[in-house]
C-alpha positions as CSV (number, residue, x, y, z in Angstrom):
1,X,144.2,112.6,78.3
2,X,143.8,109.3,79.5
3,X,143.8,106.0,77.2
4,X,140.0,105.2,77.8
5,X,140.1,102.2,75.7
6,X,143.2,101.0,77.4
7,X,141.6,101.7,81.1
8,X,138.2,99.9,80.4
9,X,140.3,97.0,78.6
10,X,142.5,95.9,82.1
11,X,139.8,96.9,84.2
12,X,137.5,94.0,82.3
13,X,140.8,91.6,82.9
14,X,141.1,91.9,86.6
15,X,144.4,94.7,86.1
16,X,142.9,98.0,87.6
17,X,145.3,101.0,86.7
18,X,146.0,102.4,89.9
19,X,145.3,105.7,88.8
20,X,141.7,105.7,88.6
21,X,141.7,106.0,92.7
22,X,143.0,109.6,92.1
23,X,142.5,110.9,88.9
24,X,140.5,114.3,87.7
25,X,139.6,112.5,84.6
26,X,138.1,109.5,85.8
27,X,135.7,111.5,87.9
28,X,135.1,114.2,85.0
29,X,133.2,110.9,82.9
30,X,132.3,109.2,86.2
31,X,130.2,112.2,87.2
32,X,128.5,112.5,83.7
33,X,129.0,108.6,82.4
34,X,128.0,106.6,85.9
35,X,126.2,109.5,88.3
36,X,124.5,110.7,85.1
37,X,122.4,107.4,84.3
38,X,122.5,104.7,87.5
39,X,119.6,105.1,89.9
40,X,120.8,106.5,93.5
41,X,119.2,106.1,97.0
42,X,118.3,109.6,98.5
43,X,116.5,108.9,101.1
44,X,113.9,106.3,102.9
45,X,110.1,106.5,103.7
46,X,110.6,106.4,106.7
47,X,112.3,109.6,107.2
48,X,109.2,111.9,105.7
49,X,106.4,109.5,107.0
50,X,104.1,112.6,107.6
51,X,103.1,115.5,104.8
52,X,105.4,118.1,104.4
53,X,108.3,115.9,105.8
54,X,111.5,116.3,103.8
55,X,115.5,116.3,103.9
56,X,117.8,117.2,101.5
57,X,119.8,115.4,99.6
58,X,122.4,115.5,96.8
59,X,123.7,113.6,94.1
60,X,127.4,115.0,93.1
61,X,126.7,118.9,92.6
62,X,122.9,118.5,92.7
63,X,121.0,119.0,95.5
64,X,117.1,118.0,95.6
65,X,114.5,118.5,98.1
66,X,112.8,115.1,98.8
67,X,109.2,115.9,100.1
68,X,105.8,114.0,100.9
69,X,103.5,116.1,99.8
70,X,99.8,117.1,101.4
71,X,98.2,114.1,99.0
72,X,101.2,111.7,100.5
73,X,102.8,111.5,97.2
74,X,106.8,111.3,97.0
75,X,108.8,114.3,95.4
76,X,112.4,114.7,94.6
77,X,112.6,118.7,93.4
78,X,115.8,120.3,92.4
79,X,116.9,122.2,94.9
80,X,117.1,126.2,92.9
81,X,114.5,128.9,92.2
82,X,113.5,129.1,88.7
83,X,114.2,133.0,89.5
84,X,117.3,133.7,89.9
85,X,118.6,130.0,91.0
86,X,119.1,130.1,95.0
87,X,118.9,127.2,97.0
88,X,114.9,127.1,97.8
89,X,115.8,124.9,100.9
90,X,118.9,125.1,103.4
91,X,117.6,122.9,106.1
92,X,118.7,119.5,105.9
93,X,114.9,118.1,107.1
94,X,112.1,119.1,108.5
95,X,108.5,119.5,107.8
96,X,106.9,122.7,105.5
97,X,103.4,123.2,103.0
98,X,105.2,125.9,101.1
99,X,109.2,126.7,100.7
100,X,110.1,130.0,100.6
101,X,113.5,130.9,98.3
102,X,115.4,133.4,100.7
103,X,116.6,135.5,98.1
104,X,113.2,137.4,96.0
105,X,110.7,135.1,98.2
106,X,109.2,133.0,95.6
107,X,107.5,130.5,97.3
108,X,106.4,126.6,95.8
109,X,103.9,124.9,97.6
110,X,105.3,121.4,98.8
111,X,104.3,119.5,95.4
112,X,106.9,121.6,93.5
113,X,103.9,124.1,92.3
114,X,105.0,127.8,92.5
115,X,102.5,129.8,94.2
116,X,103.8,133.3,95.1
117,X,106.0,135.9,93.6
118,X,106.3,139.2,95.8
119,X,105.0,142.6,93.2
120,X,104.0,139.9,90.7
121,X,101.5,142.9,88.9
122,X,104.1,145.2,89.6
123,X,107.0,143.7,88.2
124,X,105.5,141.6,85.8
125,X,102.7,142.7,85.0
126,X,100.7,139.9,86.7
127,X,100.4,136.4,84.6
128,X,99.8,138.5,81.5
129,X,104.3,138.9,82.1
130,X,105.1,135.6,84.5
131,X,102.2,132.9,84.2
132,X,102.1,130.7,87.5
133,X,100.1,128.6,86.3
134,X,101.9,125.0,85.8
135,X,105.2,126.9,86.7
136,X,107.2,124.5,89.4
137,X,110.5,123.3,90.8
138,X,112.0,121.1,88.4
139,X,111.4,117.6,89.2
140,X,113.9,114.7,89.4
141,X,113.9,113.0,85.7
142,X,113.0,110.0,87.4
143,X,112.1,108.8,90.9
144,X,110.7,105.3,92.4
145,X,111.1,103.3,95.3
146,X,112.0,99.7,96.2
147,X,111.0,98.2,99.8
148,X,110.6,102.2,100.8
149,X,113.9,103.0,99.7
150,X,113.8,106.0,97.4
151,X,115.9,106.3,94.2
152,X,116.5,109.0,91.5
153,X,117.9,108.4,88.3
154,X,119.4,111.8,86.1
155,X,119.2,109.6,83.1
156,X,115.8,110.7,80.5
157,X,115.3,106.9,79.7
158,X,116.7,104.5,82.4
159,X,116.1,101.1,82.9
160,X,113.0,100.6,85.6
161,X,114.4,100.5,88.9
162,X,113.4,96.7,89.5
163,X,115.0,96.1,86.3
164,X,118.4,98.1,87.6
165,X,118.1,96.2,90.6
166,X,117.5,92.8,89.6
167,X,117.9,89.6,91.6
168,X,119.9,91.6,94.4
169,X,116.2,92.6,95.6
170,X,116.1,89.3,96.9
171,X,118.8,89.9,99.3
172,X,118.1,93.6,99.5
173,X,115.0,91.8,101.6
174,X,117.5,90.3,104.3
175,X,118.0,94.3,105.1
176,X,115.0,96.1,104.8
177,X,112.0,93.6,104.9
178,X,112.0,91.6,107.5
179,X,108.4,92.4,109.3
180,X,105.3,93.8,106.4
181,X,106.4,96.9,108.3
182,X,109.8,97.7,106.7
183,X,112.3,99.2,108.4
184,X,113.4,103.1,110.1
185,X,116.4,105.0,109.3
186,X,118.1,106.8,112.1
187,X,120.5,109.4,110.5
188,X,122.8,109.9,108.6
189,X,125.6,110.0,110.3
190,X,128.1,112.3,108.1
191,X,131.9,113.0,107.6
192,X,134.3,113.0,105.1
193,X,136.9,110.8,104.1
194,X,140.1,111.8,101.8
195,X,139.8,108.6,100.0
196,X,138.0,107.7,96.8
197,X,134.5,106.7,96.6
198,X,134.9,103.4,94.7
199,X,137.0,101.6,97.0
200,X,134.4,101.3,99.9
201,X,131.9,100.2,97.3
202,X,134.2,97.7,96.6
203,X,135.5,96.8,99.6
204,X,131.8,96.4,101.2
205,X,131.1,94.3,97.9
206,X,132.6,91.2,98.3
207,X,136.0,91.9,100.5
208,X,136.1,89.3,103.1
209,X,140.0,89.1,102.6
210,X,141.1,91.9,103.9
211,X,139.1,91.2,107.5
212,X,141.9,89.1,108.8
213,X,144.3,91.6,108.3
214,X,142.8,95.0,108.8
215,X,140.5,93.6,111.6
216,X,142.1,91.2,113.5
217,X,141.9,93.9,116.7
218,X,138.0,93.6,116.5
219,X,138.0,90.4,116.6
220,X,141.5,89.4,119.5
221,X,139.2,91.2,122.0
222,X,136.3,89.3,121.8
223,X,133.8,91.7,120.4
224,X,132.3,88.5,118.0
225,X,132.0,84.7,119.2
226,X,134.4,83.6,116.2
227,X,137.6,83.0,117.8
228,X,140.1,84.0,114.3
229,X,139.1,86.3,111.6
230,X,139.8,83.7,109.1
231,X,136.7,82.5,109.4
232,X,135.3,84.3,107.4
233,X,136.4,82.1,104.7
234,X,133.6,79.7,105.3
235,X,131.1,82.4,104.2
236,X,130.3,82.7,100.5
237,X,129.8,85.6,98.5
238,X,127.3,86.2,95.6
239,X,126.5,88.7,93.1
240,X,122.7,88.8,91.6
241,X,121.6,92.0,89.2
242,X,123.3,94.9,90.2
243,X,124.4,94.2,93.7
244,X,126.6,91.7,95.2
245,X,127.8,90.9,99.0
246,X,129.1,88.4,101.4
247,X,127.9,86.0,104.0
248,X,128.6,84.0,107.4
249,X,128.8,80.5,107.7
250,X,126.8,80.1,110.6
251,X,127.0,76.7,112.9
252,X,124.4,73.8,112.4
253,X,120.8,74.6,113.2
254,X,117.1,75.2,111.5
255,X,116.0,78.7,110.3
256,X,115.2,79.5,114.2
257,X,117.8,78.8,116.0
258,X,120.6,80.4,113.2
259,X,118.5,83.4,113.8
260,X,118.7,82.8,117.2
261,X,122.4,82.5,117.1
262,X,123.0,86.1,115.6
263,X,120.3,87.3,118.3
264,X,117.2,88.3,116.9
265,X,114.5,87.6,119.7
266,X,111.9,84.7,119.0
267,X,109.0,87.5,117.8
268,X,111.3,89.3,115.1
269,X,112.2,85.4,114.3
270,X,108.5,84.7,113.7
271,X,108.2,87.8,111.4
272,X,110.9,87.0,109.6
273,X,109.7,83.6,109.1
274,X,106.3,84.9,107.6
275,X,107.9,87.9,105.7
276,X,110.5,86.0,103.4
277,X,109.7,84.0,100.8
278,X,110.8,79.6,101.2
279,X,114.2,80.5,98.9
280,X,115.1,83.3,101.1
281,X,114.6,81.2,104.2
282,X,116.4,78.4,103.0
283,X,119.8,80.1,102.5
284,X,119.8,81.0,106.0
285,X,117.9,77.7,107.3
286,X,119.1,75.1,105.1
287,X,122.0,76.3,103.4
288,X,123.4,78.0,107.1
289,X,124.3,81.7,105.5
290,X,123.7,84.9,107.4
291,X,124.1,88.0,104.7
292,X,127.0,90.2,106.2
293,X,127.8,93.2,103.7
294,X,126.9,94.5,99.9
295,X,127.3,96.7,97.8
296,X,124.9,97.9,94.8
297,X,126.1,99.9,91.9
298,X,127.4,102.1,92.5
299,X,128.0,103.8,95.8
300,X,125.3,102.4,97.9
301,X,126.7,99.5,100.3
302,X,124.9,97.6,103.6
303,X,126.2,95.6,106.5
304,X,124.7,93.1,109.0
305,X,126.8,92.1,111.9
306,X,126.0,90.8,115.4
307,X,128.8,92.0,117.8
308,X,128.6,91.7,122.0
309,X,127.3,94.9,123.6
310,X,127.1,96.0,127.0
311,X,129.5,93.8,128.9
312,X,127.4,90.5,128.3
313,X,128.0,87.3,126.1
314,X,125.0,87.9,123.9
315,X,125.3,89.3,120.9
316,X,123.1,91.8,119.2
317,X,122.3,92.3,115.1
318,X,122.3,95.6,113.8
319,X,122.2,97.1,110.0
320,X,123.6,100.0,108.6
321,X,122.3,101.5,105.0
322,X,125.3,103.3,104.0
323,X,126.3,105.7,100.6
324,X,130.1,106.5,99.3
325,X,128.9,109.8,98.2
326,X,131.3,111.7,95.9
327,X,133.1,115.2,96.7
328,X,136.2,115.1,93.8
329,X,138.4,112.7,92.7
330,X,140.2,112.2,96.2
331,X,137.6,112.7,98.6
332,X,134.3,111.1,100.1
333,X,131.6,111.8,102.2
334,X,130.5,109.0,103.9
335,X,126.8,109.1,105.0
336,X,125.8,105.9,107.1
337,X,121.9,105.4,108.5
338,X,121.5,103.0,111.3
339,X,118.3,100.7,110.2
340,X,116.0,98.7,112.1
341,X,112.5,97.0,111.7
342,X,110.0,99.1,112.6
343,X,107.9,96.9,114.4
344,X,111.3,95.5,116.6
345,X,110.9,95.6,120.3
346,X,111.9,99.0,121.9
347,X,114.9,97.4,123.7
348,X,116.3,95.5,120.9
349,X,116.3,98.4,118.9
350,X,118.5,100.5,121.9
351,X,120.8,98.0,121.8
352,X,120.9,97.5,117.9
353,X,121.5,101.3,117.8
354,X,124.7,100.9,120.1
355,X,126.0,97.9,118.5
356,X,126.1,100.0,114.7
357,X,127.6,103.2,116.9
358,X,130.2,100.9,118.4
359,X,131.5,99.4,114.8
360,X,130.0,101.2,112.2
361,X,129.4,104.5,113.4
362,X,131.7,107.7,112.9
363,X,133.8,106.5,115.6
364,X,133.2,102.8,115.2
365,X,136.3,100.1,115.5
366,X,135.8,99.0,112.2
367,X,135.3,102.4,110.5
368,X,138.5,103.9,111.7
369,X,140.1,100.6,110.5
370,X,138.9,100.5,106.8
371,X,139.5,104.3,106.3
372,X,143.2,104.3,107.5
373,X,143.7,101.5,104.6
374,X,141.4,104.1,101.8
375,X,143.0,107.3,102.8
376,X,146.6,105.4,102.3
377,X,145.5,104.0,98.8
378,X,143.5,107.4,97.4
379,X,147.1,108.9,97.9
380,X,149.2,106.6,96.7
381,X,147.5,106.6,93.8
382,X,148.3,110.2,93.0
383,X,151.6,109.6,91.7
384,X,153.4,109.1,88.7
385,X,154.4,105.8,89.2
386,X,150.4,104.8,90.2
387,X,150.7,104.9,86.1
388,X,152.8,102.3,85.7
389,X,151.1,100.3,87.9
390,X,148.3,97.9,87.1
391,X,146.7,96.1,90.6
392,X,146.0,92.7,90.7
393,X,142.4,92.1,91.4
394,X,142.4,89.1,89.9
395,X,142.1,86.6,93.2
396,X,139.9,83.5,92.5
397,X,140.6,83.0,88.8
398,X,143.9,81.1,87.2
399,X,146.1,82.6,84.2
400,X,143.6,81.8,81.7
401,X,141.2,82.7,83.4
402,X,139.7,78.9,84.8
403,X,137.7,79.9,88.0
404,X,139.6,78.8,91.3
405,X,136.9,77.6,92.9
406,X,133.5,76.9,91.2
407,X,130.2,78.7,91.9
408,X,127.9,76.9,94.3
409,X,125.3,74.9,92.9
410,X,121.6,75.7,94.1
411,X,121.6,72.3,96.5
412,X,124.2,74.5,98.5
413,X,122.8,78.3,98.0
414,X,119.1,78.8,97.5
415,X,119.6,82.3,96.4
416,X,119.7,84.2,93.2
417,X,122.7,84.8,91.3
418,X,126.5,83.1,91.6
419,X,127.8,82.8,94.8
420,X,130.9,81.2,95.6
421,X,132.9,80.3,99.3
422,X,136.0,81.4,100.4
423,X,138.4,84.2,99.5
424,X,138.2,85.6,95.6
425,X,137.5,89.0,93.8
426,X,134.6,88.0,91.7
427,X,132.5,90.5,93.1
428,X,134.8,93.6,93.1
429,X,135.3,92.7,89.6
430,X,131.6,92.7,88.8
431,X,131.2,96.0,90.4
432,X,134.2,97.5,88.1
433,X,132.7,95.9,84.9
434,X,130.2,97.7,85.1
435,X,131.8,100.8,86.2
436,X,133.8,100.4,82.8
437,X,130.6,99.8,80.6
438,X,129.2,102.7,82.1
439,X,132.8,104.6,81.4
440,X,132.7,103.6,77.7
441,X,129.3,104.4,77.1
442,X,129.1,108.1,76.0
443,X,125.5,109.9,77.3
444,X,123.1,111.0,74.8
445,X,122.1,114.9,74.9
446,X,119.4,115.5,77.5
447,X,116.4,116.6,77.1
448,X,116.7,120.4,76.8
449,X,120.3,120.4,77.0
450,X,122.2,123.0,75.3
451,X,124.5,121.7,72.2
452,X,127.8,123.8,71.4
453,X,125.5,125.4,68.2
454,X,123.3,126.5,70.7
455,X,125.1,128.4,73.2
């Protein structure tokens, strides 16, 4: 058994046991303690704009069939047949008024309503045996939406989403608002990675250290204008609500020519300019930050870069909406959607498309770099001596705990939240805090769950 109480305790202290990179336990009361209550992105709008669009997604073992319906409302319906409990759906996507279950063809209409059961007078005697009537796919617990973005929460009684969220809406903005149209998800890209899921929520969090190291390569052959990798230690990073990230410091200049600098034409600028609120344009304008990556509790990450593409000096902004989706304890499948404003010229977004294949694609340069690093760790940490070992993620705070370098005050960072510049941990330690309040928090029975008297 592992010491809970002893676990949560280091964690809060900066001193993460290794073993929880690679331990059956952990993800036992991860999967029922943190996947059982936090609200996790399924899918976007934009990927079932029409009725009767849908894809399939899962969280852990669960798989649910999110669908517009005919009326245009969102569903999220557990993916089994309340027959005899087949998969209902085994496309990934596509576009259907009724699903069919393969097995005894019971069909549901796209709403979740069951409409059809083959010999239903037969063999049940009509709805005098099996009433229809009310009958459906069992719905998500809970399912809302923030900027498009479509969340499900397993918990009876969570938080609102906005509430979950918090401030890191504001910078969840910088990503998916930046015309009143919203953004388009291309994807998702997916593979697995033999590493554990929390490391590249973490590491897409607040880790700006590591770039000079792992990344250097990306950066000697002149894919960015920065000359050294160490400069990312101008940036700051922040954490607001339930998310946190990091920044660029980007070179003197108004709100319009920063923007300009990272390469979004002048009629995205202008949209931009309408679309975010004075505070939000002010941390790029005034206070000369450019959001880079985040990371919201707790698998669901972003990233904003501007690298050069086709063989010219200019550079070229993309994002990239990604989830560290669980398979066990040692082993991730990484899905990664390539996002773009919707109302973004036709060109820029070709070229936006190519920049996020070229670094943070399947195959990108800085893909291949971070996962060599998380594969190494998530094995490491599968030993017996990973449980003697506490890590150090204490970087930015002295021994008694004095912060290194104090938080920005809001003449330097317009934002929400504590930000800070340079190199520290704060944010990887936020993100585990509440991984361990989460952990130490036992669930409360479910509605119509079965106690041990009961079975």
């Amino acid at each position: 058994m592992i010491d809970q109480a002893g676990v949560v305790g280091s964690v809060r202290r900066g001193m993460i046991p290794a073993h929880i990179y690679n331990d059956e336990q952990v993800f036992a009361l991860e999967k029922e303690r943190v996947f059982g209550r936090a609200w996790m992105f399924v899918a976007h709008e934009s990927e079932i704009p029409e009725a009767g669009d849908y894809v399939v997604r899962r969280v852990l073992d669960d798989s649910f069939i999110v669908v517009r319906d005919e009326k245009g409302e969102i569903h999220a319906h557990f993916n089994m047949c309340l027959h005899r409990g087949m998969q209902v759906c085994r496309a990934e996507m596509g576009n259907a008024s009724h699903f069919r279950c393969p097995y005894h063809g019971w069909s549901y209409r796209n709403d979740g309503r069951i409409v059809g059961l083959p010999f239903h007078r037969d063999a049940y005697g009509g709805e005098a045996g099996f009433q229809r009537k009310d009958r459906r796919l069992l719905p998500a617990p809970n399912i809302d939406s923030c900027n498009g973005m479509i969340f499900i929460s397993l918990d009876d009684e969570p938080p609102s989403l906005r509430d979950y969220l918090g401030d890191f809406t504001f910078y969840l903005d910088y990503y998916t608002r930046q015309s009143p149209s919203g953004i388009e998800l291309r994807g998702p890209q997916r593979w697995r990675v033999k590493a554990n899921w929390k490391i590249g929520a973490e590491n897409f969090a607040g880790d700006m250290y590591h770039t000079p190291q792992t990344h250097t390569s990306v950066v000697e052959i002149g894919l960015f204008r920065e000359p050294k990798a160490e400069k990312r230690r101008d940036g700051a990073t922040y954490w607001a609500g339930n998310g946190g990230g990091t920044t660029y410091k980007l070179p003197p200049g108004d709100l319009e020519e920063r923007l300009r600098y990272v390469g979004y034409p002048d009629e995205m600028i202008a949209r931009m300019s309408r679309e975010w609120s004075a505070e939000q344009r002010a941390v790029v304008g005034r206070d000369g930050f450019m959001i880079s990556a985040a990371s919201v509790f707790p698998n669901l990450s972003f990233v904003h870069n501007w690298p050069r593409v086709e063989d010219s000096e200019d550079v070229v902004p993309f994002i990239s909406v990604r989830q560290w989706q669980p398979i066990s304890h040692d082993e991730t499948e990484v899905l990664s959607w390539f996002a773009v404003d919707a109302e973004a010229p036709e060109e820029f977004k070709r070229l936006s498309y190519k920049a996020y294949l070229m670094c943070f694609g399947s195959t990108g340069m800085f893909e291949q770099d971070d996962v060599e690093n998380w594969v190494s760790l998530t094995s490491t940490a599968a030993g017996s001596m990973a449980r003697r070992l506490a890590l150090n993620s204490r970087m930015g705070l002295l021994e008694d705990d004095t912060e290194l370098v104090p938080a920005l005050p809001s003449e330097r960072f317009s934002g929400p939240g504590t930000a800070r510049v340079g190199y520290s941990e704060h944010n990887q330690r936020e993100l585990l805090r509440r991984w361990a309040d989460h952990i130490e928090q036992p669930m409360p029975k479910a509605a119509g769950e079965w106690t041990e008297a009961e079975r």
